[in-house]
Rosetta silent file (secondary structure, phi, psi, omega in degrees, C-alpha in Angstrom):
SEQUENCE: XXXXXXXXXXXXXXXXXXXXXXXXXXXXXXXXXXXXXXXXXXXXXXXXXXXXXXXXXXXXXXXXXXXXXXXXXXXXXXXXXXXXXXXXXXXXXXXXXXXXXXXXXXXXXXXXXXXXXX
SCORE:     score description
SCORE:     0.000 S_00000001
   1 L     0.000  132.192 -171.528    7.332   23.888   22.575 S_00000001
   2 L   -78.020   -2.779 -174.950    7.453   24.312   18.947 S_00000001
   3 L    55.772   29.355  167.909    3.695   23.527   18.496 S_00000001
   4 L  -107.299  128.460  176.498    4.402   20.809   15.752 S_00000001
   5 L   -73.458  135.969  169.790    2.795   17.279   16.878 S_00000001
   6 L   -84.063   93.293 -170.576    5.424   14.302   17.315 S_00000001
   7 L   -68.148  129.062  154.294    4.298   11.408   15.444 S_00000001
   8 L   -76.270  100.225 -138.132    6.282    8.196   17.572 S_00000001
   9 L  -157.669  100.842  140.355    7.787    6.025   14.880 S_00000001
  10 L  -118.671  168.006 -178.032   10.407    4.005   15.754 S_00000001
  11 L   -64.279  -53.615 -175.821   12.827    1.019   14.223 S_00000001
  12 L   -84.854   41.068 -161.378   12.470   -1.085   17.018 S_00000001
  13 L  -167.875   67.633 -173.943    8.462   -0.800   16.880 S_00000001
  14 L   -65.210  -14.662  166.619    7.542   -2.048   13.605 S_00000001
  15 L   -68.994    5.603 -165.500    3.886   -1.283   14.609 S_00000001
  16 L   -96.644  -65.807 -178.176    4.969    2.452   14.865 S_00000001
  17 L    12.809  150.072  155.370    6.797    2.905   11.465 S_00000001
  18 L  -121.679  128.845 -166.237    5.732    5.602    9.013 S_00000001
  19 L  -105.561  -34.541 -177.704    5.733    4.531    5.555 S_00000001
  20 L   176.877  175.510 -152.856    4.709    7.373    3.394 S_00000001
  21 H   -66.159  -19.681  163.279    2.036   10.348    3.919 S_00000001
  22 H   -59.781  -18.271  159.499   -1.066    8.225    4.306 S_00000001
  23 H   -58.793  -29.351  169.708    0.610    6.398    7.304 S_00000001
  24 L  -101.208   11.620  148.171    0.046    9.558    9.734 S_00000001
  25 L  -169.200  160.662 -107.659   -3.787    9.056    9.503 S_00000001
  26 L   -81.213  174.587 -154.373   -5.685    6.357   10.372 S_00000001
  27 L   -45.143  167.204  150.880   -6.246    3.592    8.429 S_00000001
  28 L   -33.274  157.764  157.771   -8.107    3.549    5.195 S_00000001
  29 L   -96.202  137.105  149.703  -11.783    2.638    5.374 S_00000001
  30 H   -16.136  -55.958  176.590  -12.509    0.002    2.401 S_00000001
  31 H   -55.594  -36.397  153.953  -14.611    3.237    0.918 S_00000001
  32 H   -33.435  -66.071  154.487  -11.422    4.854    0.717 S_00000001
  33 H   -53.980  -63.169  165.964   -9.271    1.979   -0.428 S_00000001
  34 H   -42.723  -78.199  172.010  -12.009    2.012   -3.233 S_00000001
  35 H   -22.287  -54.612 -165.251  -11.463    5.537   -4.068 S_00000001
  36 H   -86.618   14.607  165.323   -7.668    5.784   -4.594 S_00000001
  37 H   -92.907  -14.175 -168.024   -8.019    2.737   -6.780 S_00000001
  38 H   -62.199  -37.658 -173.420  -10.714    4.447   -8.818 S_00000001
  39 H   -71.485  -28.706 -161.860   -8.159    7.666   -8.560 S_00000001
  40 H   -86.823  -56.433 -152.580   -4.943    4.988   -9.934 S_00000001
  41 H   -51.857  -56.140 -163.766   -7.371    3.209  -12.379 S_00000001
  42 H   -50.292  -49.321 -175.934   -9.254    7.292  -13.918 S_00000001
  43 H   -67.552   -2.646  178.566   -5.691    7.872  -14.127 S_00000001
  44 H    74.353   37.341  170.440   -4.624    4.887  -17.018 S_00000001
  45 L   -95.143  144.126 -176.880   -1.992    4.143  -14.523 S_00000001
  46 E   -90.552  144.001  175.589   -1.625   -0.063  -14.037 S_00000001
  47 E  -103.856  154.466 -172.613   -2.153   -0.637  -10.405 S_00000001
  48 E  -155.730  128.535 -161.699    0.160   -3.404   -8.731 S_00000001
  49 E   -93.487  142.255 -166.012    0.109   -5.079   -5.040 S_00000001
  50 E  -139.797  102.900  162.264    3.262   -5.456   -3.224 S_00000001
  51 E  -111.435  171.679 -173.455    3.405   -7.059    0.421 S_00000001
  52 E   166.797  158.746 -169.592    6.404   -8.089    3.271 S_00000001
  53 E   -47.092  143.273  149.794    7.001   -8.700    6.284 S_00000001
  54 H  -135.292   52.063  170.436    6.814   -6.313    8.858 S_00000001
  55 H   -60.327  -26.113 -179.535    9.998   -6.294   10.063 S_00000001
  56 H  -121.417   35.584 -179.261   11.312   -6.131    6.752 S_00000001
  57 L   -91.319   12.921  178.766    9.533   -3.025    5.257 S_00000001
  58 L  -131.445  -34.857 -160.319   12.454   -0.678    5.281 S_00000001
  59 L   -85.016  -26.169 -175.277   15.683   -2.852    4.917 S_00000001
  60 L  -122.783  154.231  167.223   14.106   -4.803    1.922 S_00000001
  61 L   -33.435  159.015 -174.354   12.331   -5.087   -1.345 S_00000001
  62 L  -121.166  141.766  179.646    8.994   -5.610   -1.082 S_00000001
  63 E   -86.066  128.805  175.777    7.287   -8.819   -3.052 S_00000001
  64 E   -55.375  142.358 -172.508    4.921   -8.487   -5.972 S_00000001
  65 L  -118.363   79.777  177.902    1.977  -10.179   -5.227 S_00000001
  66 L   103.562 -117.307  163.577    1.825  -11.543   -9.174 S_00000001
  67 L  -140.899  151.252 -177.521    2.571   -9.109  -11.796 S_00000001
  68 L   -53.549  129.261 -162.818    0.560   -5.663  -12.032 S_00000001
  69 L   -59.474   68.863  167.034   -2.766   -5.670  -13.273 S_00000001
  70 L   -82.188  114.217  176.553   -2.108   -4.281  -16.972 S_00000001
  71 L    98.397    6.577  167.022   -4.498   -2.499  -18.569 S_00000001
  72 L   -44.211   89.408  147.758   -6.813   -3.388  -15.521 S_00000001
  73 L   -57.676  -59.177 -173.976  -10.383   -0.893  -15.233 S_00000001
  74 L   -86.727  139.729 -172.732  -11.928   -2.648  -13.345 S_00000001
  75 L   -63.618  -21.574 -173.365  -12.130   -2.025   -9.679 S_00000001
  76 L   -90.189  -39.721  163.608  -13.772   -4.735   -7.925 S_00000001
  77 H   -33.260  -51.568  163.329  -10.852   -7.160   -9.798 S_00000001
  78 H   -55.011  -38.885 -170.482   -8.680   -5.149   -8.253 S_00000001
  79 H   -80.611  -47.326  175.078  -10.065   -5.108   -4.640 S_00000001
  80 H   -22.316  -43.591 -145.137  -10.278   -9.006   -5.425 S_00000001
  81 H  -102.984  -50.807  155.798   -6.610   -9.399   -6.028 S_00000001
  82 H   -32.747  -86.395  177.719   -6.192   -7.013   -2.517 S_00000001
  83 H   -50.610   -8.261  174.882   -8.280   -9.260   -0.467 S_00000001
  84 H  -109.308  -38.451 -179.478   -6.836  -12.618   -1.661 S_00000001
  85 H   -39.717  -62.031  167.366   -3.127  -11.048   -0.751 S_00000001
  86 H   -16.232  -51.729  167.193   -4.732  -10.568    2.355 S_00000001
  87 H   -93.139    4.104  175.996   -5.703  -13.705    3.052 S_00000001
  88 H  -109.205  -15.666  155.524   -2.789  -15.227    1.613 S_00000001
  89 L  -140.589   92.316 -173.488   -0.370  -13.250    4.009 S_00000001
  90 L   -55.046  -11.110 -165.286   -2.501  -11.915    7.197 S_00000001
  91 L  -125.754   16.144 -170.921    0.867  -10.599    8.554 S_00000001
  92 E  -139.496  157.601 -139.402    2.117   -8.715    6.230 S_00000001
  93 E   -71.331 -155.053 -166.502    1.586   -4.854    5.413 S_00000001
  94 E   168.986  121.737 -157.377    0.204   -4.664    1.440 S_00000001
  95 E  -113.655  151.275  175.461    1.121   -1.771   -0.607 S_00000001
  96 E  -135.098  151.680 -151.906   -0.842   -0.728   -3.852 S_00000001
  97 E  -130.738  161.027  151.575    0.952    1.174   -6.694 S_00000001
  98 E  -135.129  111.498 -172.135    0.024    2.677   -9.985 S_00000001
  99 E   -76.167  151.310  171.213    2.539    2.307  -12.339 S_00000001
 100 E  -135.601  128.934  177.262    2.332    5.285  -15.281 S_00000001
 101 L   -69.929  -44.475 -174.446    3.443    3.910  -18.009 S_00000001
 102 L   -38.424  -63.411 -166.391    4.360    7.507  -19.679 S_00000001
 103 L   -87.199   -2.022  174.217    6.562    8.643  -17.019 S_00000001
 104 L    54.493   36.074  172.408    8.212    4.919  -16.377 S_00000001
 105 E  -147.927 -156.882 -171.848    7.555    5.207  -12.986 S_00000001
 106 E  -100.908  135.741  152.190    4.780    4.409   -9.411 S_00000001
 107 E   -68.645  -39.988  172.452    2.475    7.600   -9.667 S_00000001
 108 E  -159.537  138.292  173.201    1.081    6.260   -6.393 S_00000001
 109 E  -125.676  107.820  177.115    2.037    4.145   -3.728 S_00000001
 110 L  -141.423  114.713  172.292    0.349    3.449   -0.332 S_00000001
 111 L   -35.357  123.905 -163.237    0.348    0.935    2.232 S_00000001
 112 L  -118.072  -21.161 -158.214   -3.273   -0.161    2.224 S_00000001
 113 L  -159.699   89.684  168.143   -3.301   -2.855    4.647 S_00000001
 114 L   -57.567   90.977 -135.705   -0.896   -3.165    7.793 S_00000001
 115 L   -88.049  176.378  169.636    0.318   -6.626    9.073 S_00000001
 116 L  -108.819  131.824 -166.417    1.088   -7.442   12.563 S_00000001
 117 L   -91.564  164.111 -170.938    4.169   -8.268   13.345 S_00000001
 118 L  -102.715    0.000    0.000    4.975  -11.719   14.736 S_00000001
């Protein structure tokens, strides 16, 4: 045995999936959630929510849940605009991004909120 732990992540087990490095440990807390937007926002990066299905979280795009929150500070606006995705599609994961404008690209991206599949 090579002493490296085997995460189990399979295709056919969309609850398994690993999506990026916050995906091998366990979810966010809310306090948490809070943090890396405070860490997106400190950085002048626009934060932006993205959810899908999840069954379709590898093969496909994932849909903007409006358009990213430019020029956004504040944090509780943000966690607003979380929490109504949330409740507008319970089944699907929801990813949160911070676009930097500078570098024309997501500084950070992490699956914040993990749907169930149906």
């Amino acid at each position: 045995m090579s002493g490296m732990q085997d995460y189990k992540s399979s295709l056919s087990d969309t609850g398994s999936r690993k999506f990026e490095t916050f995906s091998y440990l366990p979810p966010m807390t809310d306090g948490q959630i809070r943090q890396q937007i405070q860490y997106i926002v400190n950085k002048g990066w626009n934060p932006g929510i993205e959810h899908t299905e999840p069954e379709n979280a590898f093969g496909h795009y994932w849909y903007m849940w409006k358009l990213p929150m430019f020029g956004e500070t504040n944090v509780d606006a943000i966690l607003d605009e979380v929490e109504s995705c949330r409740k507008a599609h319970p089944n699907n994961h929801i990813r949160l991004l911070g676009f930097d404008n500078y570098a024309q690209s997501a500084g950070a991206a992490m699956v914040i909120h993990r749907g169930k599949p149906v």
